[in-house]
C-alpha positions as CSV (number, residue, x, y, z in Angstrom):
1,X,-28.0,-11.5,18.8
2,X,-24.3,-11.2,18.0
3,X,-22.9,-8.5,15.5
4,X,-20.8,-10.2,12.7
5,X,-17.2,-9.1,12.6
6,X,-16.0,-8.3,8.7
7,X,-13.6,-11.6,7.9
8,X,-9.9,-10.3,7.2
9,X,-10.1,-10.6,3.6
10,X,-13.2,-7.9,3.5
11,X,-11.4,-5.9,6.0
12,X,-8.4,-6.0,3.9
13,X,-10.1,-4.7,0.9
14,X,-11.5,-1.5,2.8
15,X,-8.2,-0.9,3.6
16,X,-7.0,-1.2,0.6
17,X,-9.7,1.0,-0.7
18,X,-8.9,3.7,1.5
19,X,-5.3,3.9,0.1
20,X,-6.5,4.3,-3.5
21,X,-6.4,0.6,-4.6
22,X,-9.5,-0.2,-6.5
23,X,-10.9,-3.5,-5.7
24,X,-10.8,-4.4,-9.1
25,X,-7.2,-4.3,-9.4
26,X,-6.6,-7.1,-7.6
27,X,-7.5,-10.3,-6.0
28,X,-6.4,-11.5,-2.6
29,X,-6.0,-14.7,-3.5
30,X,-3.6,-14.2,-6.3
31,X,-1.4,-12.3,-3.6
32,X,-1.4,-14.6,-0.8
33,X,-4.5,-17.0,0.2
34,X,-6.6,-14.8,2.9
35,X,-8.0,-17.5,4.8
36,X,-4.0,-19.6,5.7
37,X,-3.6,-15.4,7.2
38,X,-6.7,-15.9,9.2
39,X,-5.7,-19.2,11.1
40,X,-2.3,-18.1,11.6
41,X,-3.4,-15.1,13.6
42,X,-6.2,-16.9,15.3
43,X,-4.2,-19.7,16.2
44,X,-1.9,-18.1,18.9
45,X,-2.2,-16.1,22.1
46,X,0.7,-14.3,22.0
47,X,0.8,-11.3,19.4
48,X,2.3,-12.0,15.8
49,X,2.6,-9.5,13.2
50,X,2.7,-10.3,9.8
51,X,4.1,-7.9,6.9
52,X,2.8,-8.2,3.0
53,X,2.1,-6.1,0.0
54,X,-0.3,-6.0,-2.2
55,X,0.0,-4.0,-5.6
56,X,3.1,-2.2,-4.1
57,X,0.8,-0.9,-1.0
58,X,2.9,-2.4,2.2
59,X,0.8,-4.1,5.1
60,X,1.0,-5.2,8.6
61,X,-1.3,-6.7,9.5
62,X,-2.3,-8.3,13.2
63,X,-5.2,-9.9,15.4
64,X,-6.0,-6.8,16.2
65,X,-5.6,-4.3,13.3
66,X,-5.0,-3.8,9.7
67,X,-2.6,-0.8,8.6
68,X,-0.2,0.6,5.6
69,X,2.9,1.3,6.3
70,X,3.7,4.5,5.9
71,X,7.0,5.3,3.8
């Protein structure tokens, strides 16, 4: 049996989360549309790295990782 990998969007949130963004002071969707993120990363080989905010916390966010950036 396989162990399930979080999608992005959930792993997004705990990230989010951890930076003191409530989950109920947002929704992905409204900031950008999760799943469009999703097939961009998984569609290539090489490494991309996208940049976003979300309620004012910066992201960067790759196929490998999700991380703030710090100011």
């Amino acid at each position: 049996m396989t162990e399930l990998q979080p999608s992005l969007a959930v792993e997004m949130v705990h990230t989010l989360e951890d930076h003191g963004l409530p989950r109920d002071a947002y929704q992905l969707a409204s900031e950008f549309d999760p799943e469009a993120l999703e097939r961009l990363l998984d569609s290539t080989d090489q490494s991309i790295e996208v940049r976003l905010e979300v309620q004012g916390i910066p992201l960067v966010v790759t196929s490998e990782e999700i991380r703030v950036l710090e100011g």
